[in-house]
C-alpha positions in Angstrom: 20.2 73.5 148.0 20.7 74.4 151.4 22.9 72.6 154.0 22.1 70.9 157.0 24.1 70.4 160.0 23.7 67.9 163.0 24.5 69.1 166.6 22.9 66.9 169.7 20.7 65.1 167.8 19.0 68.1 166.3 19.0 69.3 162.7 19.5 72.6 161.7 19.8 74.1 158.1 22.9 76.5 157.7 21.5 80.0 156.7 25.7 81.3 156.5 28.8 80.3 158.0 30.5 83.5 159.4 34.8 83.3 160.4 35.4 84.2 163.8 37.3 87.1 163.6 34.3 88.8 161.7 33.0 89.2 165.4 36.2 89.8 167.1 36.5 92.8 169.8 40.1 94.3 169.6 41.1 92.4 172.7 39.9 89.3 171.3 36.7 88.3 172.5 33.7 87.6 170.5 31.0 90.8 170.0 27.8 89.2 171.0 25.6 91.6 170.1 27.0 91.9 166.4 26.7 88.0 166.5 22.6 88.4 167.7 22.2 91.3 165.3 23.4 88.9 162.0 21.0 86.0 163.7 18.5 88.2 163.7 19.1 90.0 160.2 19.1 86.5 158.6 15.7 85.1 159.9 17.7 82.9 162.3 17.2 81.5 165.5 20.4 79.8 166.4 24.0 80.2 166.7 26.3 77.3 166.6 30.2 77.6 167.0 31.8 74.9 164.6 35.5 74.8 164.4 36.4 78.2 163.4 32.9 79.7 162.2 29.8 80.6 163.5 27.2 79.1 161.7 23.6 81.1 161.2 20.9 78.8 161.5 17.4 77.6 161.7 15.8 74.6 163.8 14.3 72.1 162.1 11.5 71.1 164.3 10.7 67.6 165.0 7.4 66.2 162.4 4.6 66.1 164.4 2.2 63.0 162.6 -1.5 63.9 163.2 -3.4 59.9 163.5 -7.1 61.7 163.6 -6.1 63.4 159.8 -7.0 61.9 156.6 
């Protein structure tokens, strides 16, 4: 089952959780384009920063309920 996280009001359904230093330049700042690559690799389209992960995820996007369907 996979596991959903909550960030400003908006769900999103935790692909992987990923440590920090995983993405770590030797002087200490984060790689973004190794970050986007593993976003990308997974099917993602998200990238939240949650204590000390980064966690890969996909939007859940808002039910839209159709009144004209049967």
């Amino acid at each position: 089952m996979k596991q959903l996280f909550k960030h400003n009001d908006k769900l999103y359904v935790i692909i992987r959780a990923m440590a920090f230093h995983n993405f770590e330049n030797s002087n200490g700042s984060i790689n973004m384009d190794v970050l986007k690559a593993w976003r990308d690799h997974l099917g993602c389209d998200h990238v939240l920063r949650h204590n000390d992960k980064f966690l890969i995820v996909q939007t859940i996007q808002d039910a839209i309920i159709d009144e004209n369907s049967n």
